[in-house]
Every structure is written in structure tokens, then in C-alpha cells.
KEMARZA-180713 format. One record per atom (N, C-alpha, C, O): x, y negated, z negated; chain; residue in one letter; atom name; residue number from 1. Coordinates in steps of 0.2 Angstrom, whole numbers, padded with zeros to 4 digits. Each point is the difference from the previous one (the first is absolute). Layout:
N
   east  north     up  c  r   a    k
      X      Y      Z  A  A  CA  NUM
...
***
This chain:
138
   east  north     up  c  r   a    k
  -0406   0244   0010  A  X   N    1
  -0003   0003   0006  A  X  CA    1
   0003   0007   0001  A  X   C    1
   0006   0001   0000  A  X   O    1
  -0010   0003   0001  A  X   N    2
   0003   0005   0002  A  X  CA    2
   0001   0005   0005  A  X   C    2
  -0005   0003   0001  A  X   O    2
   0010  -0002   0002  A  X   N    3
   0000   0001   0006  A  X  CA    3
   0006   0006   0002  A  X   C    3
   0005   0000  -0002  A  X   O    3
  -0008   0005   0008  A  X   N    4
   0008   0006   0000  A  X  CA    4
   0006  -0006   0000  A  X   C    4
   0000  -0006   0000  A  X   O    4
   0004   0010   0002  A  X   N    5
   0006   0000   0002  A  X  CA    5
   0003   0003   0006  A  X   C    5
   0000   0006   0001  A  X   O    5
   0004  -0012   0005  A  X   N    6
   0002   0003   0006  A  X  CA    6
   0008   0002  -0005  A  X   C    6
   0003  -0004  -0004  A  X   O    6
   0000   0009   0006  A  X   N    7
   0006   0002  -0003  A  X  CA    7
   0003   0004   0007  A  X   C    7
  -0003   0004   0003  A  X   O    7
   0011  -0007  -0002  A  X   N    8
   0004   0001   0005  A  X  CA    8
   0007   0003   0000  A  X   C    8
   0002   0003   0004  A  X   O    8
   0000  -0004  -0009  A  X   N    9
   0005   0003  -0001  A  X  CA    9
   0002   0006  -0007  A  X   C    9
  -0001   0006   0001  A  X   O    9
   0005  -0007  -0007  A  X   N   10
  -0001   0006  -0004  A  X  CA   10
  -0004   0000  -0004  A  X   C   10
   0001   0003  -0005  A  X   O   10
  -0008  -0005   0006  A  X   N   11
  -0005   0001  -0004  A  X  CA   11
  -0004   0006   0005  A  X   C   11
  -0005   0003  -0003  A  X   O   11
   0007  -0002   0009  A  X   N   12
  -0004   0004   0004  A  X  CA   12
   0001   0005  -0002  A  X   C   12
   0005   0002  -0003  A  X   O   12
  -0014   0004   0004  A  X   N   13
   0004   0006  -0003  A  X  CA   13
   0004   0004   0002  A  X   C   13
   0002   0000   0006  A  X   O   13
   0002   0004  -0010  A  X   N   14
   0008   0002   0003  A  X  CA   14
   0006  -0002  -0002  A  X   C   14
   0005   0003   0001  A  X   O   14
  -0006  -0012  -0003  A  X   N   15
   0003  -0003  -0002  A  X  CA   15
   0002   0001  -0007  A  X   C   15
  -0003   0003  -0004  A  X   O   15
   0009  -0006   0001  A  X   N   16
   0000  -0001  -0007  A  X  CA   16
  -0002  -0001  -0007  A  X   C   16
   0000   0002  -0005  A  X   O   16
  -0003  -0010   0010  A  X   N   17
  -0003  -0005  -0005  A  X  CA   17
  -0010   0003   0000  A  X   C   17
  -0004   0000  -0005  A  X   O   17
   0003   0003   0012  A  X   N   18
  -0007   0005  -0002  A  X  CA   18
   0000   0004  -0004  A  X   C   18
  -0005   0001  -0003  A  X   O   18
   0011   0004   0002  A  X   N   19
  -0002   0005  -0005  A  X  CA   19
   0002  -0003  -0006  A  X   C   19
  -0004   0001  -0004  A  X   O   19
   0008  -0005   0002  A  X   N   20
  -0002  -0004  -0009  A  X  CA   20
  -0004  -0004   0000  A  X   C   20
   0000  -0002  -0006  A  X   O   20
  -0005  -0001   0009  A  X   N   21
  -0004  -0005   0001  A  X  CA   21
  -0006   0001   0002  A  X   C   21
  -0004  -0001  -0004  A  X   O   21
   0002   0003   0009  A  X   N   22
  -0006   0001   0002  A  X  CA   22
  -0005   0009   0001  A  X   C   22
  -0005   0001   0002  A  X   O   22
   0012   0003  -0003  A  X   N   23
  -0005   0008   0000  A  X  CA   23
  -0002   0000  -0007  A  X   C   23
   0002  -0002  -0005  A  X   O   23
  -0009   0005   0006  A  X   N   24
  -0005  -0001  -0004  A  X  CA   24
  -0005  -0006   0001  A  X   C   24
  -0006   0001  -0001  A  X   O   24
   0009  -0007   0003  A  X   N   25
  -0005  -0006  -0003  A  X  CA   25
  -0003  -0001   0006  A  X   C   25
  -0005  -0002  -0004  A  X   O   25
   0004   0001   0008  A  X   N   26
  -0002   0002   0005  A  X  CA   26
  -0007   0002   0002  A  X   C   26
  -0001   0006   0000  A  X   O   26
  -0004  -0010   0003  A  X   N   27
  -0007   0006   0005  A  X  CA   27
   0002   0001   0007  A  X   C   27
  -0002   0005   0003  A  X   O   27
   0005  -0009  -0001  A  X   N   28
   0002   0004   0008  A  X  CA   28
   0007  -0005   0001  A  X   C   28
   0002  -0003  -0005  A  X   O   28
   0001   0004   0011  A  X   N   29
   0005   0000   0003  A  X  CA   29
  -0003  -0001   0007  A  X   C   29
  -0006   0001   0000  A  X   O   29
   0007  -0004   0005  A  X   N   30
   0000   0001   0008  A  X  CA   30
   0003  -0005   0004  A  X   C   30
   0000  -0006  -0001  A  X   O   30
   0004   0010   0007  A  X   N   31
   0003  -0003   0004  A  X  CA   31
  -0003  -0008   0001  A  X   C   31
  -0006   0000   0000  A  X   O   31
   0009  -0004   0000  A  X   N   32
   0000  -0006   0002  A  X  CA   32
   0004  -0003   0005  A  X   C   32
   0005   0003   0002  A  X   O   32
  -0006  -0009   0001  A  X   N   33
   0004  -0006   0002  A  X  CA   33
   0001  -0006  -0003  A  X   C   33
  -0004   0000  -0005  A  X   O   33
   0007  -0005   0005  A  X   N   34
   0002  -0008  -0001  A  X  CA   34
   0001  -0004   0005  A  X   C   34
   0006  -0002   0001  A  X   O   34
  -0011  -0001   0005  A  X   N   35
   0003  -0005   0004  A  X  CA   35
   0001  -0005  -0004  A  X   C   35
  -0002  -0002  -0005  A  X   O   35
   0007   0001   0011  A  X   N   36
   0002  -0009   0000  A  X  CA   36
   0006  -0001  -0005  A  X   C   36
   0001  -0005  -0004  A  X   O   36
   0003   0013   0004  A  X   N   37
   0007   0000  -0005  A  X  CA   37
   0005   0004   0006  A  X   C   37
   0000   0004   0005  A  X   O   37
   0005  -0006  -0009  A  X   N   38
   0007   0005   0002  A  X  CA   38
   0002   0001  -0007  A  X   C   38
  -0001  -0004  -0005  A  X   O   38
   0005   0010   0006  A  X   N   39
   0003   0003  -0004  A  X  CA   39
   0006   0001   0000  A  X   C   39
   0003   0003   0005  A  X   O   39
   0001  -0006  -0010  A  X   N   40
   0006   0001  -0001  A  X  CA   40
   0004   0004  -0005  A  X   C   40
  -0003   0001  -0005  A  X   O   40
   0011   0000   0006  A  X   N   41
   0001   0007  -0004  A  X  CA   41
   0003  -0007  -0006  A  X   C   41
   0004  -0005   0001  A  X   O   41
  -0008   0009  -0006  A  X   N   42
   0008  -0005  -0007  A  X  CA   42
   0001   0005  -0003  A  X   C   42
  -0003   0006   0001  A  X   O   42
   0008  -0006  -0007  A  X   N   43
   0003   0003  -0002  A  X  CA   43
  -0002   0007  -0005  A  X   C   43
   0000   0000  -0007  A  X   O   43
  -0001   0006   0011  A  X   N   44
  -0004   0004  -0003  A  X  CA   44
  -0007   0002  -0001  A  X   C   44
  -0003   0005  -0002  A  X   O   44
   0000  -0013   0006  A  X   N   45
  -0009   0001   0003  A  X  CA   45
   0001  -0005   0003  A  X   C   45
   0005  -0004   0000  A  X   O   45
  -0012   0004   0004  A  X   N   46
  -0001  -0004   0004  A  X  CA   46
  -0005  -0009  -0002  A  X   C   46
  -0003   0000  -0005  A  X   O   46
   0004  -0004   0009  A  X   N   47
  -0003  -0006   0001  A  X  CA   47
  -0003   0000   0005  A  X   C   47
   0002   0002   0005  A  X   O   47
  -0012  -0005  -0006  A  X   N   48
  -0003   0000   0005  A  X  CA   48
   0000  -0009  -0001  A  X   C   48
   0001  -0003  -0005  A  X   O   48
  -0002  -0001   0011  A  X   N   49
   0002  -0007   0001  A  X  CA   49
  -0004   0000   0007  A  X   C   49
   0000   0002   0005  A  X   O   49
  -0005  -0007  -0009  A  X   N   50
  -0007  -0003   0005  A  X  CA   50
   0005  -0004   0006  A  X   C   50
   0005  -0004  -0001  A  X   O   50
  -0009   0006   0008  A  X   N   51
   0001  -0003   0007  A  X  CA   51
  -0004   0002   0001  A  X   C   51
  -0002   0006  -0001  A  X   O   51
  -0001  -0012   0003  A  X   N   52
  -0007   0001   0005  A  X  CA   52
   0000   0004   0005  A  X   C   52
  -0005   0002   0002  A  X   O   52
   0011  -0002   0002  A  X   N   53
   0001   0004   0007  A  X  CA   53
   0001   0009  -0002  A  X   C   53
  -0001   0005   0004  A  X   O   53
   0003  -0005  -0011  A  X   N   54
   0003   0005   0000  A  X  CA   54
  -0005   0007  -0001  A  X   C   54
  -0005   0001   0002  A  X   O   54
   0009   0004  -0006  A  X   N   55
  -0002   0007   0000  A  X  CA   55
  -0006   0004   0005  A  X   C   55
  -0001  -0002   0005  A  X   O   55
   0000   0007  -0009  A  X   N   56
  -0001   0001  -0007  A  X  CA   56
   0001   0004  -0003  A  X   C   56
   0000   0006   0002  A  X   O   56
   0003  -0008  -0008  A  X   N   57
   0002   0006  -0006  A  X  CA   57
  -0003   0006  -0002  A  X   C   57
  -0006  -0001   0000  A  X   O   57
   0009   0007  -0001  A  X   N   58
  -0005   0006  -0001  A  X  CA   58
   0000  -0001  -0008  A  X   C   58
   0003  -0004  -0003  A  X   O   58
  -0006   0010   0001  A  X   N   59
   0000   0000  -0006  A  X  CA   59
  -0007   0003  -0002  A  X   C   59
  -0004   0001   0005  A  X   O   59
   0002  -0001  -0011  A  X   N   60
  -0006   0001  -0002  A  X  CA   60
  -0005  -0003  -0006  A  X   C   60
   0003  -0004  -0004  A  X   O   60
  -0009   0005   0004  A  X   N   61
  -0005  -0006  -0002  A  X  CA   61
  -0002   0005  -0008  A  X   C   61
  -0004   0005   0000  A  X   O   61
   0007  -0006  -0005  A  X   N   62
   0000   0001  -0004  A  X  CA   62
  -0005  -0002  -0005  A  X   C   62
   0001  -0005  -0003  A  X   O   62
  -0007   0009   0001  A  X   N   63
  -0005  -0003  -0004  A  X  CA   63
   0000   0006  -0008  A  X   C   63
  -0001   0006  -0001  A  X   O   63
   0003  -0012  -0003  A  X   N   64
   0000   0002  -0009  A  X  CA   64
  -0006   0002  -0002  A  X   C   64
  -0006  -0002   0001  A  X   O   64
   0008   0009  -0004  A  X   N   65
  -0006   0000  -0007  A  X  CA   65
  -0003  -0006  -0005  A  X   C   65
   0004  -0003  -0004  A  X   O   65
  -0010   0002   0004  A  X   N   66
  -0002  -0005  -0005  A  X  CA   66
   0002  -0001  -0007  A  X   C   66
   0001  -0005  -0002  A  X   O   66
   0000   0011  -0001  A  X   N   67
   0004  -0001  -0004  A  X  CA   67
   0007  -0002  -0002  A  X   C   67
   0004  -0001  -0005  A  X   O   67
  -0003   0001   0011  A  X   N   68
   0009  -0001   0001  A  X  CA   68
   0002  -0006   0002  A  X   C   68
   0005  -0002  -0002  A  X   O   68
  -0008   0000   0007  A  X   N   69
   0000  -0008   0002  A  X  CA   69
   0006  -0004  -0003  A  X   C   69
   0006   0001   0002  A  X   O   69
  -0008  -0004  -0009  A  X   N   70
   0003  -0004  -0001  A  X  CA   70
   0006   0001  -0002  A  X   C   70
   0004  -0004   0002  A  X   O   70
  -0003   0010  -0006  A  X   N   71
   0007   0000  -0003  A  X  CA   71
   0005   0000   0008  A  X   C   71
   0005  -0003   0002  A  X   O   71
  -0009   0008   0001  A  X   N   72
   0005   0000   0008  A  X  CA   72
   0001  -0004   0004  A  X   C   72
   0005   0000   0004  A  X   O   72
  -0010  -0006  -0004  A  X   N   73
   0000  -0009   0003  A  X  CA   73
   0006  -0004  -0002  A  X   C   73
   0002  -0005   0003  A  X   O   73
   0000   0008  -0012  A  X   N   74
   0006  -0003  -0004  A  X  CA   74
   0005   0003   0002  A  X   C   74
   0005  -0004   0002  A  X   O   74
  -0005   0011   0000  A  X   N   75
   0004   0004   0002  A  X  CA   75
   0007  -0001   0006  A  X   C   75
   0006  -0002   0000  A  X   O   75
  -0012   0004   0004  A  X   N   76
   0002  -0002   0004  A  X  CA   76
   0004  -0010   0000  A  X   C   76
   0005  -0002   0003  A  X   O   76
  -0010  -0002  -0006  A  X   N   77
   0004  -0006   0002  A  X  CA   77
   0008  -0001  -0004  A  X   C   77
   0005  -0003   0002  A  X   O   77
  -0005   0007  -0007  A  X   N   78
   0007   0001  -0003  A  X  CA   78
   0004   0003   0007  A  X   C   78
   0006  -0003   0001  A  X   O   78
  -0007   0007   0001  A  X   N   79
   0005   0007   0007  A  X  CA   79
   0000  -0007   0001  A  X   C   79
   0004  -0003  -0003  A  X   O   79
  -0006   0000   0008  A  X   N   80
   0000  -0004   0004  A  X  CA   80
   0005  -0006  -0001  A  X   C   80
   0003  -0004   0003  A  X   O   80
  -0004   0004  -0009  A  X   N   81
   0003  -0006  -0004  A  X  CA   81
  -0004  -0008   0004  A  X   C   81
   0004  -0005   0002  A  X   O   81
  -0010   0005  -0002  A  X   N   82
  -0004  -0007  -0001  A  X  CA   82
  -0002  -0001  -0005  A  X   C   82
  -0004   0005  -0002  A  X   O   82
   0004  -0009   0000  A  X   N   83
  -0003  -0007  -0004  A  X  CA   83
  -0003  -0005   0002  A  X   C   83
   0003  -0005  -0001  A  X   O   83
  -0009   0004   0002  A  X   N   84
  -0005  -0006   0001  A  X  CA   84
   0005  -0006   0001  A  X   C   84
   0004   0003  -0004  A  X   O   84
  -0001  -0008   0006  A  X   N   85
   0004  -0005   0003  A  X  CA   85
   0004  -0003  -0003  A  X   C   85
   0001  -0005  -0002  A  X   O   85
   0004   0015  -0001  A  X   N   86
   0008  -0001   0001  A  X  CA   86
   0002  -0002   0005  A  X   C   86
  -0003   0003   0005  A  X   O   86
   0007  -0006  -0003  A  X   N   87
   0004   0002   0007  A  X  CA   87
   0005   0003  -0001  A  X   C   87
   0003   0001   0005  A  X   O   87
  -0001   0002  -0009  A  X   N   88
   0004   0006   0001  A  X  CA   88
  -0003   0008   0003  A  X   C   88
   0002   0004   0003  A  X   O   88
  -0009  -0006  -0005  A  X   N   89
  -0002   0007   0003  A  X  CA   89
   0003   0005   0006  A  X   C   89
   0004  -0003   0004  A  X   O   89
  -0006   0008  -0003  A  X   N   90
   0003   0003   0007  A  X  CA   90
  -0004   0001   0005  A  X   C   90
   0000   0000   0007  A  X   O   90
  -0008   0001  -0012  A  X   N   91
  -0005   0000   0006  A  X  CA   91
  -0006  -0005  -0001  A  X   C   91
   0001  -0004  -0005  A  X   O   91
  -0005   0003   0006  A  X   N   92
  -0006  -0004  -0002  A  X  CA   92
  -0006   0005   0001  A  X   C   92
   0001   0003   0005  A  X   O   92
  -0006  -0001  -0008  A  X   N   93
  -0008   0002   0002  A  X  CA   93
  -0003   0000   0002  A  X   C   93
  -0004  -0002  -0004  A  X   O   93
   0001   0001   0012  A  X   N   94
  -0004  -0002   0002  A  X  CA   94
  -0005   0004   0004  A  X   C   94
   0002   0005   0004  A  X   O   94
  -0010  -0010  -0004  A  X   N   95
  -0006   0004   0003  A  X  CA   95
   0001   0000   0007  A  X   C   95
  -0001  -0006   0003  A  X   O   95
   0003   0011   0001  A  X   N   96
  -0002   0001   0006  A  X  CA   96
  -0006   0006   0001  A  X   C   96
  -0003   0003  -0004  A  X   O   96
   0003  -0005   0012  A  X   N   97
  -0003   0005   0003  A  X  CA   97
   0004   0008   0003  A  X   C   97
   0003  -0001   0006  A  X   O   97
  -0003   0006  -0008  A  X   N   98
   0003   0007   0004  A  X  CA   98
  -0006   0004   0001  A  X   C   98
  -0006   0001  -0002  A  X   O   98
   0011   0001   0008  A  X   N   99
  -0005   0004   0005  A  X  CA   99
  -0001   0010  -0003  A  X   C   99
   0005   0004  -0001  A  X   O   99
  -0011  -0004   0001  A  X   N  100
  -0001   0010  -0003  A  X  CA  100
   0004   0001   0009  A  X   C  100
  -0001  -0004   0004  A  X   O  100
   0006   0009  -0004  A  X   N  101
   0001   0005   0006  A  X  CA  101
  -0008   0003   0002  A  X   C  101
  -0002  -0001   0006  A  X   O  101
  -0001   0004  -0010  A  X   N  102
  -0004   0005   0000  A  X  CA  102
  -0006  -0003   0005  A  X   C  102
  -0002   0003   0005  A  X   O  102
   0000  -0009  -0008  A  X   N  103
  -0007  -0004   0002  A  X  CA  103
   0003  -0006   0005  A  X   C  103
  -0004  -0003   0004  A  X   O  103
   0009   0000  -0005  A  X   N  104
   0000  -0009   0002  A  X  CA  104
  -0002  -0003  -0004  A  X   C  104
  -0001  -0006   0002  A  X   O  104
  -0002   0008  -0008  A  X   N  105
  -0004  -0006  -0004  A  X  CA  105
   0007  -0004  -0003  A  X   C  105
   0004   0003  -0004  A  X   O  105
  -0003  -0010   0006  A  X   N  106
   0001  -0004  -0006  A  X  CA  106
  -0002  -0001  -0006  A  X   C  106
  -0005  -0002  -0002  A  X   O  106
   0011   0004  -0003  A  X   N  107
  -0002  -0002  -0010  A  X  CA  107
   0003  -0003  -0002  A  X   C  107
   0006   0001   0000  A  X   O  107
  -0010  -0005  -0004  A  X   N  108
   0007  -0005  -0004  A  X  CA  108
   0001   0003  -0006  A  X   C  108
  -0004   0003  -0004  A  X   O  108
   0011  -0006   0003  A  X   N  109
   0005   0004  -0003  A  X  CA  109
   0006  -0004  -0002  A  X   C  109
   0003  -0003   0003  A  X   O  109
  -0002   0005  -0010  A  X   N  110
   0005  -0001  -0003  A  X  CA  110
   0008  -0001   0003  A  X   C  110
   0003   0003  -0005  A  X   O  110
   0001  -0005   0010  A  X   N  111
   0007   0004   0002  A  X  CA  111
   0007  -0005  -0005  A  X   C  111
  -0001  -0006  -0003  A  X   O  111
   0004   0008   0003  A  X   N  112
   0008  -0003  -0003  A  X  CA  112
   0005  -0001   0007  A  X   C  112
   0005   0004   0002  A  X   O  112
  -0006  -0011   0000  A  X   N  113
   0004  -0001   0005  A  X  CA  113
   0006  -0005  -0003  A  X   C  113
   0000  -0003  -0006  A  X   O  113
   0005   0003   0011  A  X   N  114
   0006  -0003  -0002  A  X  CA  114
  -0003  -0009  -0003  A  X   C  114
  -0005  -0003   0003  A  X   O  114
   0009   0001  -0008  A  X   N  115
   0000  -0006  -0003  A  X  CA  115
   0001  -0005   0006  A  X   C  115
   0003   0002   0005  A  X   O  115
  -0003  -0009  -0006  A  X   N  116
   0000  -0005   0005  A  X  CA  116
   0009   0001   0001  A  X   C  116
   0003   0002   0005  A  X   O  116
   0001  -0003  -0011  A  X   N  117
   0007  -0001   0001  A  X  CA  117
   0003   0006   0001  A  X   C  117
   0005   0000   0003  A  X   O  117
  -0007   0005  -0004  A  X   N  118
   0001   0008   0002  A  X  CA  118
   0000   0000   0008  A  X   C  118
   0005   0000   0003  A  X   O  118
  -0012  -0002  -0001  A  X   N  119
  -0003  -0001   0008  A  X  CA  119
   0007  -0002   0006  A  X   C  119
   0003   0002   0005  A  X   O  119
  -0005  -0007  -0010  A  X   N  120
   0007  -0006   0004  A  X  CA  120
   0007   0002   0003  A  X   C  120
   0002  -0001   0006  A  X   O  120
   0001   0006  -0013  A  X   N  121
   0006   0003   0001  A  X  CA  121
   0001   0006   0007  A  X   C  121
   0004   0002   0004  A  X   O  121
  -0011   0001  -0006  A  X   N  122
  -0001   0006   0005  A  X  CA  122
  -0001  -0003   0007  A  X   C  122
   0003   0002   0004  A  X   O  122
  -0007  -0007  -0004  A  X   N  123
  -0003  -0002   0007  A  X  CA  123
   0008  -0003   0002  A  X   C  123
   0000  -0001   0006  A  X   O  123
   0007  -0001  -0008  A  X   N  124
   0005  -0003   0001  A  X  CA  124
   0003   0008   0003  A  X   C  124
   0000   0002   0006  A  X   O  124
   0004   0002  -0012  A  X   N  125
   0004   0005   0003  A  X  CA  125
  -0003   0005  -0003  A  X   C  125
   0004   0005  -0002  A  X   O  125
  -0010  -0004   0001  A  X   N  126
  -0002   0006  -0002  A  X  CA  126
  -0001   0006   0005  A  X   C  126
  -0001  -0001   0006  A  X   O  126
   0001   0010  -0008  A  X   N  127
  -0001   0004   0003  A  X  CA  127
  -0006   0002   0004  A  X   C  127
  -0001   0005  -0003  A  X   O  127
  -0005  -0006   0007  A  X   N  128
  -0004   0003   0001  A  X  CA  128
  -0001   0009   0001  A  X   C  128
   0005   0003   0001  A  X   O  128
  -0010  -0001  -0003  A  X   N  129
  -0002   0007   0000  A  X  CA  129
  -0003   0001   0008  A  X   C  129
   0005   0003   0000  A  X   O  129
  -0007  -0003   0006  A  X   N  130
   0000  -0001   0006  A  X  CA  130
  -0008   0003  -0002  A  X   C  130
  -0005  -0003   0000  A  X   O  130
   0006   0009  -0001  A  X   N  131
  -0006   0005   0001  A  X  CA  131
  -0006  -0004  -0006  A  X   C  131
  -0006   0002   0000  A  X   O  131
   0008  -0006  -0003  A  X   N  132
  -0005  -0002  -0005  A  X  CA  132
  -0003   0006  -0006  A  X   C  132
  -0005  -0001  -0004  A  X   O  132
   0009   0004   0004  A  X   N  133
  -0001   0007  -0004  A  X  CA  133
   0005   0003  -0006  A  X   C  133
   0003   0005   0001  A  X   O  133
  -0002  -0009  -0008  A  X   N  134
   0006   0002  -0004  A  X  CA  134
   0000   0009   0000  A  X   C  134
   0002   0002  -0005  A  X   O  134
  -0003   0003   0009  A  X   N  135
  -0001   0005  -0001  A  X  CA  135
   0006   0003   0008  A  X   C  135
   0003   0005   0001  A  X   O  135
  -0004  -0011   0003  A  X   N  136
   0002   0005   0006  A  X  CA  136
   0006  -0006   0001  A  X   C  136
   0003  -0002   0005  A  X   O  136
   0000  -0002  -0011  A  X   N  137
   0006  -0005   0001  A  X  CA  137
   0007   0004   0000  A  X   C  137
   0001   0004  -0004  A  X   O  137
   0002  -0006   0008  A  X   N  138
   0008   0002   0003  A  X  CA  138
   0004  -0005  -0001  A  X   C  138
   0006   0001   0003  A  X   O  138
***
């Protein structure tokens, strides 16, 4: 299936992992949300971790060049370091809904949130981001 990408932390542009991974590949870019998550800081990026009560995450709704898709669908699952039902993973893939800034349209979308045993850890003593925004974290 294929579907953008909500992206919140160094995949955003400006980021790091944007400029080796995703300039160029890319047809658009645009502000986004993610309800129904908190954000939290891990070590050098961040962790978004579904709560119903929670967010929303900023970030933005990244949508691939066609021809680029796939290799970057791998790509990206490598950064993340998931595997289809390792549990070692750090994050899992999964289809939500995020919101355009621009319009309020909900699109579904590809995000990398925190793994279940990842979740657990943070949801115990992990750091939250307050502002929901790996851009404006202190």
C-alpha cells in the first residue's frame, strides 16, 4: 500500500536524517499533526507513543516520489530499525490518520511510533516533549 509519511522528528526538513534520505525524493512536504500520541524525548530523537487522551504531534505529512517509494519504504524501515515482528524493533509502522495544518483534512499515513516494549519503558520513566513538537523540545 502506499501511503505518505507522517514524519516528526529527524526526518523533518532541517533535520538530518531529511537531508540524506528524503531531499529530492519527495513531491511535497506539509505541516502536519498526529492525534491521539505524546511525544517523548529518547536518546537523540524522539518517540511518538499512541494515548488516546493525548497530543498532538507536529511534524509533517510527507508524500514520496513514485519512483522512489519503495527503496525509501526500506529505508526508512532500516533508520527506524523495524522488522515486521521482531521485538527487538524500536519502532513499529503503522497506518494512521494525520491532520494537513493547511486544510484539517485527515490522511492516512504511514508514522513510526514507539514499539510496544519501547512504549512501556517511556510510558514508566520516560521524558515527555510538552509542546508535542521535537522542534521546540527543552
Amino acid at each position: 500500500m502506499t501511503l505518505p509519511f507522517f514524519v516528526y522528528g529527524t526526518l523533518r526538513p532541517g533535520e538530518v536524517n531529511h537531508d540524506l534520505l528524503l531531499r529530492g525524493r519527495t513531491r511535497s512536504e506539509e505541516p502536519a499533526r498526529l492525534p491521539d500520541a505524546v511525544l517523548y524525548q529518547g536518546p537523540g530523537y524522539p518517540y511518538a507513543v499512541e494515548e488516546p487522551s493525548g497530543g498532538p504531534v507536529g511534524g509533517e505529512l510527507v508524500t514520496a516520489l513514485p519512483e522512489a517509494y519503495e527503496g525509501l519504504l526500506a529505508e526508512l524501515d532500516r533508520l527506524e530499525e523495524y522488522a515486521p515482528g521482531d521485538p527487538r524493533s524500536l519502532y513499529v509502522r503503522v497506518e494512521r490518520k494525520a491532520v494537513r495544518e493547511a486544510d484539517g483534512v485527515a490522511v492516512r499515513a504511514w508514522v513510526y511510533v514507539a514499539a510496544p516494549a519501547v512504549a512501556t519503558r517511556l510510558r514508566a520513566r520516560g521524558r515527555t516533549i510538552a509542546s508535542g513538537d521535537w522542534r521546540t523540545r527543552v
